[in-house]
N, C-alpha and C positions, 0 to 999 in steps of 0.2 A: 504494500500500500504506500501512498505518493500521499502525503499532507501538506500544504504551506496553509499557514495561519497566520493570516495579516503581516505579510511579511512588507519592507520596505527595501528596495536595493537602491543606492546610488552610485552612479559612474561617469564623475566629474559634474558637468550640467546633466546631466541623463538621471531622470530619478523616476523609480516605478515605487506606489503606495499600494498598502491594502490588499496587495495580492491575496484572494485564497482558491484553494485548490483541492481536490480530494479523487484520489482516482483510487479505485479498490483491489484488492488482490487479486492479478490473473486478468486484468482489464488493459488493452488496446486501448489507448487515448490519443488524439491526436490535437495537437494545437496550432490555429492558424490565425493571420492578422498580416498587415501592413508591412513592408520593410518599415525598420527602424521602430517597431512599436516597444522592443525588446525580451521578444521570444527566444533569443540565444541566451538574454542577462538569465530567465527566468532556467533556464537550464544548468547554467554555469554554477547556480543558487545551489541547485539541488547535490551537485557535481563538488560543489566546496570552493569552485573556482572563481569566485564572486561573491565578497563579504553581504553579508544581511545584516543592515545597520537599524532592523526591530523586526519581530515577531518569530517563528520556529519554521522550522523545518523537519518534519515525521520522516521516519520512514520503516515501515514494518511496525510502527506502533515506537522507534525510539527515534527520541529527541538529538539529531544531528547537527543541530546546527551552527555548531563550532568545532564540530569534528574534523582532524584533517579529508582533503581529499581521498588521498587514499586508504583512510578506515573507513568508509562508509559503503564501500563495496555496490558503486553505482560502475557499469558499464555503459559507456558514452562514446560515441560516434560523433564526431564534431563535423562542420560541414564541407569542411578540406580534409577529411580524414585523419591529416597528422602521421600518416605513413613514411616509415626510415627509405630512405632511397637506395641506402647500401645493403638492407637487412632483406632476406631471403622471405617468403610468404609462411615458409615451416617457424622462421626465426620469431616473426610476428604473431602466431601462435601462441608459441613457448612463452614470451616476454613477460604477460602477466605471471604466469606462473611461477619464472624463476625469481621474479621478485619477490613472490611472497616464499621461493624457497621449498618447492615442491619437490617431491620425489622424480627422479631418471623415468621412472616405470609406471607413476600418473602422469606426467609430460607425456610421454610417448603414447601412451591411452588415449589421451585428451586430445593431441592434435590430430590422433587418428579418427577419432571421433569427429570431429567437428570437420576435419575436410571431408569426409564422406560425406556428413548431412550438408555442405555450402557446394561439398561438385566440384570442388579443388584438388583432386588428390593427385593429379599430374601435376599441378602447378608450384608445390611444395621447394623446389631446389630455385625457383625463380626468382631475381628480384623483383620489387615491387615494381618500378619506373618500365618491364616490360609485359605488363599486365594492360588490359582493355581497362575501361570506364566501369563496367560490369562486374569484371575480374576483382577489381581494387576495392569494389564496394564490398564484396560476401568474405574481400580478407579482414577488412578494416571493423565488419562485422564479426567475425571471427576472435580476432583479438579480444573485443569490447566483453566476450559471450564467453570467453577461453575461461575465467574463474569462476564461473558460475554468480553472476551479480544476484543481488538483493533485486535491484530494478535495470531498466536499460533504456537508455534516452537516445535518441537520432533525432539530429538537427538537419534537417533535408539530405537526407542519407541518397536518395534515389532522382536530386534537384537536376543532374546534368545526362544522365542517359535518355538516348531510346524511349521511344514508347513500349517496343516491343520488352525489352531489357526489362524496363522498370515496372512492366505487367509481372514479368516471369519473379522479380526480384518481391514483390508484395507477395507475391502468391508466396514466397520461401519465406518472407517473416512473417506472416498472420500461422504456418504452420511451426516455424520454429516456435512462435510465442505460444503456440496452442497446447504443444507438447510441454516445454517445459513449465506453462502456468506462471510466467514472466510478467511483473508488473511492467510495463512498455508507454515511454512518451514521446511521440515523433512529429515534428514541428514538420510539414510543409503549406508549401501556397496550393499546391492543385488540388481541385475539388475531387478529379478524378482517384487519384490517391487516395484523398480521404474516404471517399465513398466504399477504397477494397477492404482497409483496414480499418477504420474508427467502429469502437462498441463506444466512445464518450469521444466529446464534441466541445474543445474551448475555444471559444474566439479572443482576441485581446484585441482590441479596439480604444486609440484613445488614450491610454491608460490603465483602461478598464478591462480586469480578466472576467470574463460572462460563460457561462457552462451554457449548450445551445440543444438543442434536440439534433440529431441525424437527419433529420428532415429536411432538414434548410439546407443541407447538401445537393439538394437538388436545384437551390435559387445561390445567385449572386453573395459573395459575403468579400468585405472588406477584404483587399489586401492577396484576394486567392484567384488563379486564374482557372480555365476549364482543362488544360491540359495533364 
């Protein structure tokens, strides 16, 4: 579960009030709005990467919001990925894990696992920099998924491919989310998107975060285009 309670972020002149937010266990959420309305700050919140100068931040039922980043066991897709250009796709894999210091023989588990379910398992010995648009997505996903998060956020994870791509890439995370029962937050503009993956519906408008019905997916909203 994803909680913000009246949260406030400031970033220099840039300040968002009163945020709240409540997405439940095992819930598909997607958040959409304007550039610039600060749907990335509201992520980075949750992520630790962006101070909250009032209110909390939940998550699973515990108060994180002074937690470093990396205790709070959020898996986050940023919208340039943040992929090493010298590091191999197996390596990016691995990464989380040797961080926290895994065993040889859950590494080797793990990355076997998750390239079979992302479709990558030729791709393993490759750097990243000669991978597709598609390719880079399901590693970058990959990575984010490799320790098993608490939640997992994508900030326009699927913004620059294909239609065709970014059909086949929804349909792999509404199933990867389904399987593991993943609380899931993914920021895009396209309504078509929304439309494959949203079970909850926030718009940020304004300033203002507003929780919307599904429905309105089918009309115009701030900020979202049809593609």
């Amino acid at each position: 579960m994803i909680e913000l309670h009246d949260i406030t972020i400031r970033s220099g002149p840039f300040l968002l009030t009163n945020v709240g937010m409540t997405i439940p266990d095992g819930t598909y959420a997607v958040l959409m709005g304007g550039t610039g309305q600060g749907k990335t700050t509201i992520l980075e919140a949750i992520c630790g990467l962006r101070t909250v100068t009032r209110g909390q931040v939940f998550l699973n039922g515990d108060d994180i919001t002074r937690w470093k980043p990396g205790d709070r066991g959020v898996g986050y897709v940023p919208q340039d990925l943040a992929l090493f250009p010298m590091m191999t796709v197996r390596g990016h894999l691995e990464f989380a894990l040797r961080v926290r210091h895994c065993s040889r023989g859950l590494i080797r588990d793990r990355v076997a696992e998750l390239a079979h379910v992302l479709g990558i398992e030729s791709l393993l010995a490759r750097r990243v920099t000669n991978l597709s648009g598609g390719e880079a997505q399901r590693v970058a996903l990959g990575r984010a998924l490799s320790f098993r998060p608490r939640v997992l956020l994508l900030d326009e994870p699927l913004n620059a491919l294909d239609e065709a791509t970014r059909d086949r890439l929804c349909q792999l995370l509404r199933s990867i989310q389904k399987q593991s029962g993943l609380t899931t937050l993914h920021i895009t503009h396209a309504r078509t998107e929304a439309r494959l993956l949203a079970e909850k519906l926030f718009v940020l408008d304004a300033g203002q975060l507003h929780e919307r019905p599904l429905t309105e997916l089918t009309h115009p909203i701030a900020g979202s285009t049809e593609a």
